[in-house]
VEXDREN-2710 file (C-alpha; in Angstrom, 1 decimal):
% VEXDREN-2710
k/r/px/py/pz
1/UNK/24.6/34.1/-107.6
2/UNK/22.6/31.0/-106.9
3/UNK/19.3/32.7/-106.4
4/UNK/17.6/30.8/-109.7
5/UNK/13.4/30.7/-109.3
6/UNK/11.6/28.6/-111.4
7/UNK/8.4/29.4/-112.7
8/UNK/5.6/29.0/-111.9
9/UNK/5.9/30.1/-108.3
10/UNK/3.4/28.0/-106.0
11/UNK/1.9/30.8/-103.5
12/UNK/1.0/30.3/-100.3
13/UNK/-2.7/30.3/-99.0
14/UNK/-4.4/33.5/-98.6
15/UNK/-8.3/34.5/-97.6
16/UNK/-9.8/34.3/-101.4
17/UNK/-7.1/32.7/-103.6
18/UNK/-7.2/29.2/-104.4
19/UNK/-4.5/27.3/-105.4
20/UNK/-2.5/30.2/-106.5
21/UNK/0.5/30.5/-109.3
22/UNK/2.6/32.9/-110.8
23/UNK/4.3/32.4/-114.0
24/UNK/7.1/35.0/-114.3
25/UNK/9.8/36.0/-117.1
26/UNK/13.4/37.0/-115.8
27/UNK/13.9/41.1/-115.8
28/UNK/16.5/42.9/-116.1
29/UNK/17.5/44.0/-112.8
30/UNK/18.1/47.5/-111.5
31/UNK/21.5/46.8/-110.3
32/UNK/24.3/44.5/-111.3
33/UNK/24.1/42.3/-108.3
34/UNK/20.5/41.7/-108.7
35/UNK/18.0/39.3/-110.1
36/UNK/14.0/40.4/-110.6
37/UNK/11.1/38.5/-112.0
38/UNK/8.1/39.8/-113.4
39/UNK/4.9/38.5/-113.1
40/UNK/3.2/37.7/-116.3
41/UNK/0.2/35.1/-115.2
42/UNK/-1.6/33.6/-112.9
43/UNK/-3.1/30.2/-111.8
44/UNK/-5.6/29.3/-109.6
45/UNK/-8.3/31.2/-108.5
46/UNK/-7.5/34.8/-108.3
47/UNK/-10.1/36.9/-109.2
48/UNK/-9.6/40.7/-110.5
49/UNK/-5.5/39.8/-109.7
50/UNK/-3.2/41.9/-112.2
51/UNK/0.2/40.9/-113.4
52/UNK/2.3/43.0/-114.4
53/UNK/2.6/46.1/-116.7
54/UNK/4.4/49.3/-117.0
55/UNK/2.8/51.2/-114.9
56/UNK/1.1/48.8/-112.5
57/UNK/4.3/46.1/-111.6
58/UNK/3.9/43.2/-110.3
59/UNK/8.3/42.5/-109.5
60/UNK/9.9/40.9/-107.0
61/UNK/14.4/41.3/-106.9
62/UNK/16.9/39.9/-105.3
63/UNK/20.0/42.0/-104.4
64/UNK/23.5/40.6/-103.1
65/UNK/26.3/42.7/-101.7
66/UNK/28.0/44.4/-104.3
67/UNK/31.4/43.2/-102.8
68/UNK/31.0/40.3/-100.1
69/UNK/32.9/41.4/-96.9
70/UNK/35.4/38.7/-95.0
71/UNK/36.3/38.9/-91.5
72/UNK/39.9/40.6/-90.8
73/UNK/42.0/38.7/-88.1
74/UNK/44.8/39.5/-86.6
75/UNK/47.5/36.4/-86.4
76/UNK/45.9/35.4/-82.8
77/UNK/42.6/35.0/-84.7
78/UNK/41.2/38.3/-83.2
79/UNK/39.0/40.2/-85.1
80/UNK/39.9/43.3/-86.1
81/UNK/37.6/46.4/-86.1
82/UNK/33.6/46.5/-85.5
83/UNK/31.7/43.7/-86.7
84/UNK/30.6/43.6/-90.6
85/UNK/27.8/42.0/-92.0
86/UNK/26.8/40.8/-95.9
87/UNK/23.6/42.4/-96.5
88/UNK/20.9/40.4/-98.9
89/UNK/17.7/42.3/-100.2
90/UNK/14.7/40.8/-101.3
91/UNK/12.1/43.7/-102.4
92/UNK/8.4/42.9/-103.7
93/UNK/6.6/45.3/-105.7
94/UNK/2.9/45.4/-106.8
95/UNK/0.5/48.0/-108.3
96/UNK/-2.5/48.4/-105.8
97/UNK/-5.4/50.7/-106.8
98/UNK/-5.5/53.3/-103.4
99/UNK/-8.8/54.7/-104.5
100/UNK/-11.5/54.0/-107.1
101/UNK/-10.9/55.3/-110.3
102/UNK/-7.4/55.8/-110.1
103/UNK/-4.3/54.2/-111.2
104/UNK/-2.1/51.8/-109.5
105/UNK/0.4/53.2/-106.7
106/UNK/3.5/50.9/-105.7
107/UNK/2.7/48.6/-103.0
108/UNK/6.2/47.1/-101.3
109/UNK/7.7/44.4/-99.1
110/UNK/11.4/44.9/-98.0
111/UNK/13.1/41.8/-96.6
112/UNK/16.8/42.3/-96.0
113/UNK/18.8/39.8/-93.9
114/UNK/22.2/40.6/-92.4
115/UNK/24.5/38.0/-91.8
116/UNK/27.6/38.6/-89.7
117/UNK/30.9/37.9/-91.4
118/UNK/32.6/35.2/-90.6
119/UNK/29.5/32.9/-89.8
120/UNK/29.0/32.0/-93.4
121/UNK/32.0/30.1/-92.3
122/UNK/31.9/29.3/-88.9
123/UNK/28.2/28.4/-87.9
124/UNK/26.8/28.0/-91.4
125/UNK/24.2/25.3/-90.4
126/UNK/22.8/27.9/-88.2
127/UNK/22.6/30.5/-90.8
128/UNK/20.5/27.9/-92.6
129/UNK/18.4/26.7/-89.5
130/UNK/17.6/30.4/-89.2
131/UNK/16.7/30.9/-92.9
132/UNK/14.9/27.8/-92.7
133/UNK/12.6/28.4/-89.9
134/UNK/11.8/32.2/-90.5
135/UNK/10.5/31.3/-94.0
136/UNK/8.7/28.6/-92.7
137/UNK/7.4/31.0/-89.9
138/UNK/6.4/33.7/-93.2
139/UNK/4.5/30.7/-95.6
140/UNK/3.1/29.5/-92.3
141/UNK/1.6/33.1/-91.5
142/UNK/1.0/33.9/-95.0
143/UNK/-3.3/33.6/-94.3
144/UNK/-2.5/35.8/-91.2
145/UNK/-0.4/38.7/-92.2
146/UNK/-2.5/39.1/-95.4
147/UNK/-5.6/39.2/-93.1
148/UNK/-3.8/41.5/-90.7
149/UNK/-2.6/43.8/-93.5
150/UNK/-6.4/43.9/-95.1
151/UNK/-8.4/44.6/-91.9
152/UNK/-5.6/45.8/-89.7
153/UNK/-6.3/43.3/-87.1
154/UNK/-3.6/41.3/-85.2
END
């Protein structure tokens, strides 16, 4: 697996943290094909921002298909069968305090992207524009979404 981040992680802007880092150690991961960080400081300006613990994480991991799928032609170069797709997870998980006074509850973000088999191959440059763009779109929005998700206002 080439997924390999470096810490610190430079974070994108958000209402009320300046200049923000995260310095992470590698975990181990809940499944073989996985990779998780956990955060263990911060940088910038983040005021009352916890990193991780036991019972208040702070993780982020990476999961790959367990067995990478490959298209089946027959010798016309016909698929064969329904569509398959390789399925990549990234899940986020934080400690948020849900009301005053008591402990952290799990806060998550699920990103899972599915690419059809065979255009790994085929249309790979697309695959990347895609990538490309859509995390571009998600730093881009990052201000937005976490205003949206505080105040619940589009």
């Amino acid at each position: 697996m080439t997924i390999s981040v470096t810490s610190p992680i430079t974070g994108s802007a958000q209402t009320g943290l300046t200049s923000p880092t995260y310095t992470h150690v590698s975990m181990a991961a809940p499944s073989q094909n996985g990779k998780q960080i956990g955060v263990t400081a911060l940088g910038g300006t983040q005021t009352n921002v916890r990193v991780a613990s036991a019972s208040d994480p702070f993780w982020i991991n990476f999961v790959s298909p367990t067995q990478l799928k490959g298209s089946k032609l027959d010798s016309d170069g016909n698929l064969v069968g329904s569509l398959q797709y390789n399925v990549f997870r990234l899940i986020g998980t934080k400690g948020v305090i849900a009301v005053s006074g008591a402990g952290a509850v799990p806060m998550r973000a699920k990103l899972e992207i599915s690419v059809p088999v065979g255009a790994d191959v085929n249309d790979a440059v697309n695959v990347r524009a895609f990538l490309s763009c859509f995390i571009g779109w998600l730093n881009q929005q990052s201000t937005g979404l976490g205003d949206t998700v505080v105040t619940g206002l589009a």
